[in-house]
MIDOSE-1310 file (N, C-alpha, C; in nm, 2 decimals, decimal comma, always signed):
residues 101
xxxx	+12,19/+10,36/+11,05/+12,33/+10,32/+11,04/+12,38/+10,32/+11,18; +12,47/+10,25/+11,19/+12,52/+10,21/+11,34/+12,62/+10,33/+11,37; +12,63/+10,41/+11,45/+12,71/+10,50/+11,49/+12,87/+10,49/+11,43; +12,94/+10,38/+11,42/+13,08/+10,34/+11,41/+13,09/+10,32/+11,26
xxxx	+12,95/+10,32/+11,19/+12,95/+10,27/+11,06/+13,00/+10,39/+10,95; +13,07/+10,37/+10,87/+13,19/+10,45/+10,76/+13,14/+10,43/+10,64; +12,97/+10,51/+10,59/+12,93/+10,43/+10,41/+13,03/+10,50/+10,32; +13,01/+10,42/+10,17/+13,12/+10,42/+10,13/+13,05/+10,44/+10,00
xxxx	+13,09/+10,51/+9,86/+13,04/+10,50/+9,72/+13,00/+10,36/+9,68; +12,89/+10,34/+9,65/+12,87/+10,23/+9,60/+12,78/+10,11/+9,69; +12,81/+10,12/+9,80/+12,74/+10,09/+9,90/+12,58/+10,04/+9,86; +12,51/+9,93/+9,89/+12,39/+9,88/+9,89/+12,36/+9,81/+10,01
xxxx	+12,26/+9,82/+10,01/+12,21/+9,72/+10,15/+12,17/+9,82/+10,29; +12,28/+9,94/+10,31/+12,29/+10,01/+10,42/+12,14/+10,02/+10,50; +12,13/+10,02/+10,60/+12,01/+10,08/+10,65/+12,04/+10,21/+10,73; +11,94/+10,27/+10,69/+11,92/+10,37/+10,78/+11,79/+10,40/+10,86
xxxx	+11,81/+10,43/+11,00/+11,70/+10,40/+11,04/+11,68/+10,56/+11,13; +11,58/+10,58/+11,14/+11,54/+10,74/+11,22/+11,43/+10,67/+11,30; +11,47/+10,74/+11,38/+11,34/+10,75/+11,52/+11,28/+10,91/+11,54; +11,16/+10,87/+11,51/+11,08/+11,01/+11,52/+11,02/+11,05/+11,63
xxxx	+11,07/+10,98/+11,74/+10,93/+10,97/+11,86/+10,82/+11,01/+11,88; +10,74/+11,00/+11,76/+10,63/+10,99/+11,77/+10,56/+10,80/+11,67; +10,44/+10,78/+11,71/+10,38/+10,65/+11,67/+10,33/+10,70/+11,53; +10,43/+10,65/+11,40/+10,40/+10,63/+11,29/+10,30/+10,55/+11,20
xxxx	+10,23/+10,49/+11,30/+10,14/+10,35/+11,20/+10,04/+10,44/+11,17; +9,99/+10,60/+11,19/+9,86/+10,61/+11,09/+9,92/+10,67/+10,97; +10,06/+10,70/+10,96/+10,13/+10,81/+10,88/+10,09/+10,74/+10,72; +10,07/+10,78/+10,62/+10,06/+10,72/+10,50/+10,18/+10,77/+10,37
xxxx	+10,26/+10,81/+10,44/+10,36/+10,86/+10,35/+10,51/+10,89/+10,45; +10,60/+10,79/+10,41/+10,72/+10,87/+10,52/+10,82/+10,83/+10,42; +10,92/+10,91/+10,43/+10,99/+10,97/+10,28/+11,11/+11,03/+10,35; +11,25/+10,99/+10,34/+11,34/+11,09/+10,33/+11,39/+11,20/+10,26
xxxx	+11,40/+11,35/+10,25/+11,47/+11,46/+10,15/+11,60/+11,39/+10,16; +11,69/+11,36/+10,08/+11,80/+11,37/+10,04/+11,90/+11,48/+10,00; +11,97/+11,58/+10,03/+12,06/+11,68/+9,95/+12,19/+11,60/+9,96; +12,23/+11,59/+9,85/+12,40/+11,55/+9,82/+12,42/+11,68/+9,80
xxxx	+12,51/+11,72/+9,92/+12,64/+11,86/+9,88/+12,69/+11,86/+9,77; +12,77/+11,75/+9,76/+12,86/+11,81/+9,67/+12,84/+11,81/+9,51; +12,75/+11,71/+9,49/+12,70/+11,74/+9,36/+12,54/+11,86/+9,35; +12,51/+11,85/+9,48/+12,35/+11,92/+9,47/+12,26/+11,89/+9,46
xxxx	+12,28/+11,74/+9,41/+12,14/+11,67/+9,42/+12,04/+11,65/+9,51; +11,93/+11,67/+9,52/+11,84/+11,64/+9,62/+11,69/+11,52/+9,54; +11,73/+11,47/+9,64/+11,63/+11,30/+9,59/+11,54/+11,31/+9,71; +11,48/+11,15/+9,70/+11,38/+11,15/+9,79/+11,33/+11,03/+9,80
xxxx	+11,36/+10,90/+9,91/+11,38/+10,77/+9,93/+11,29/+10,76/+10,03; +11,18/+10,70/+9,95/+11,10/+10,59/+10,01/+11,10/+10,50/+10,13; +11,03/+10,54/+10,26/+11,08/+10,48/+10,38/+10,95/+10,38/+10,42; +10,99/+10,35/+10,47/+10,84/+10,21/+10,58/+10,86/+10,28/+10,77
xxxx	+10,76/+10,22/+10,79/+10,75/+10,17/+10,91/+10,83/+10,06/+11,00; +10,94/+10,05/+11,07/+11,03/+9,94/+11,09/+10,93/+9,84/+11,16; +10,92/+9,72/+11,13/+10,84/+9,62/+11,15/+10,82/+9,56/+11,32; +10,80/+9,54/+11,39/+10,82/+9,48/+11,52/+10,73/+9,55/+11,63
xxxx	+10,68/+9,50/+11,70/+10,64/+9,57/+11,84/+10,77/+9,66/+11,89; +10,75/+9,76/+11,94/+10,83/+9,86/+12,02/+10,89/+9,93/+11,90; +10,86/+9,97/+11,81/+10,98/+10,00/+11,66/+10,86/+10,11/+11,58; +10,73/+10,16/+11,66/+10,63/+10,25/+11,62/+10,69/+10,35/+11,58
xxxx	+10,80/+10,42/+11,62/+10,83/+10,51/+11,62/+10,96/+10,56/+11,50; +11,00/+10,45/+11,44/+11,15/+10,43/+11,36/+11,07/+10,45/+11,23; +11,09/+10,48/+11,14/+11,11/+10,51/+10,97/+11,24/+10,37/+10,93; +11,30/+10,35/+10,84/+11,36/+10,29/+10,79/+11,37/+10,27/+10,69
xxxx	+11,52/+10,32/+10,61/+11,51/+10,32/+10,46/+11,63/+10,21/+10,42; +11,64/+10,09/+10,33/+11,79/+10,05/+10,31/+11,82/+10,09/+10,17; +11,92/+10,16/+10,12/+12,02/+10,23/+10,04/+12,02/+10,09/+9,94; +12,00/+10,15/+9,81/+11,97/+10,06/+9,67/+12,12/+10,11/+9,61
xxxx	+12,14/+10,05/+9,46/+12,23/+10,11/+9,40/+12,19/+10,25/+9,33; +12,32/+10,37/+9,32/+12,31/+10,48/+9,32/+12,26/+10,54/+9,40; +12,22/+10,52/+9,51/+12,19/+10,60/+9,62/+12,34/+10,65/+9,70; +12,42/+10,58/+9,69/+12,56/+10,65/+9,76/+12,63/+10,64/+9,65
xxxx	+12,60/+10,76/+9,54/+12,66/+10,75/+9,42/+12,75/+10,85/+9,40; +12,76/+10,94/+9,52/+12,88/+11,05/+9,54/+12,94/+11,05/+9,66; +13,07/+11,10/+9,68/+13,14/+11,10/+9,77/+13,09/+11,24/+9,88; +13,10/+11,26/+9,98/+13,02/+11,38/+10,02/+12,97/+11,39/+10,17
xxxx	+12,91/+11,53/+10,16/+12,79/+11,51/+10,29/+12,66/+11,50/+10,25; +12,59/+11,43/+10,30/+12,45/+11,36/+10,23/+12,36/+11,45/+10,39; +12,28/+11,53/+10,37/+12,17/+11,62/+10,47/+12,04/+11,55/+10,44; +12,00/+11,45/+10,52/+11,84/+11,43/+10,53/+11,79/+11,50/+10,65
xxxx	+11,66/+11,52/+10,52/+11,52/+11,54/+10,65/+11,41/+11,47/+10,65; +11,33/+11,40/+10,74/+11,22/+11,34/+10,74/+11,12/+11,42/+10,69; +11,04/+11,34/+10,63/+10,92/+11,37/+10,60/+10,81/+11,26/+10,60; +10,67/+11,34/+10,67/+10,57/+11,24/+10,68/+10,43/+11,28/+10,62
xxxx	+10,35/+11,21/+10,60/+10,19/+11,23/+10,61/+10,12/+11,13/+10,68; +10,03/+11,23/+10,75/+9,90/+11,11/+10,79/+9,78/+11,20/+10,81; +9,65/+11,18/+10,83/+9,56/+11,18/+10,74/+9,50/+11,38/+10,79; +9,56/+11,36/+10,94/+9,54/+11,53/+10,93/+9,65/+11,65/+10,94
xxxx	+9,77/+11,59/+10,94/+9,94/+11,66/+10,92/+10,01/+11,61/+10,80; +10,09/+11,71/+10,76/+10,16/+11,69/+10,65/+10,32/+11,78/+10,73; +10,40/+11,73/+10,70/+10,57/+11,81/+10,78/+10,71/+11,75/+10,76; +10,79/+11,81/+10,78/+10,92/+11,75/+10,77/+10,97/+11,76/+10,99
xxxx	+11,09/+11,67/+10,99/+11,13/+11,61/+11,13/+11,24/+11,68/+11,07; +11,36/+11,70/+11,24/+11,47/+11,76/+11,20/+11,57/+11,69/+11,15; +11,63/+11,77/+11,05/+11,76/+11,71/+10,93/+11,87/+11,68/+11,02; +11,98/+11,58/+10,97/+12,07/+11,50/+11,02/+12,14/+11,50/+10,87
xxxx	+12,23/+11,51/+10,92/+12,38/+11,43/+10,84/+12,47/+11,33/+10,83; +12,54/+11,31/+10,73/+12,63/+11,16/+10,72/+12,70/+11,21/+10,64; +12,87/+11,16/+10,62/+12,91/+11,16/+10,51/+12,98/+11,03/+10,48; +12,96/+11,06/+10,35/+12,99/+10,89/+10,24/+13,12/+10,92/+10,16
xxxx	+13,21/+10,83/+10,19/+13,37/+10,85/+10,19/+13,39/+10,75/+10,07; +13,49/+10,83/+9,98/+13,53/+10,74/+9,87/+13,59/+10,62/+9,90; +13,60/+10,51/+9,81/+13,69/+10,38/+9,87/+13,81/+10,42/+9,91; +13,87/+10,32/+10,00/+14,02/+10,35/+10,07/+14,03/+10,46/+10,13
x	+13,94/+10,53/+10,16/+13,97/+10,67/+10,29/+13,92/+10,63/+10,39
């Protein structure tokens, strides 16, 4: 998400993108944790590799429907596999504001 960017309930399309600085192309599993505060939910969204020369290092996930399906603070943490580590990257936050706020 772009720094200035405000997600909103309902929202689709969003991207989110993490840089892990490290080169992701042997990783066979990269996965965001999700915790929604306020309801307590914790999910877990399926990420890629961002496509392009110079971009080894980015995860990227874009937000489907119900994924910003509560108003709140949304806590991810990375998560990866590749073929001889398994770990989570450090967690970051957002929060997703009801319409009209």
């Amino acid at each position: 998400m772009a720094v200035d960017y405000r997600p909103y309930v309902g929202d689709v399309g969003t991207i989110i993108e993490v840089d892990m600085d490290e080169d992701l192309t042997a990783y066979t599993t990269l996965k965001l944790k999700v915790k929604k505060k306020l309801s307590g939910d914790v999910e877990e969204w399926d990420c890629t590799q961002k496509a392009g020369v110079g971009n080894e290092n980015i995860m990227t996930y874009t937000i489907v429907a119900d994924d910003f399906d509560t108003s709140g603070k949304y806590v991810c943490q990375p998560y990866g596999v590749r073929p001889t580590w398994s770990g989570h990257g450090d967690s970051f936050e957002f929060t997703v504001f009801n319409l009209y706020e």
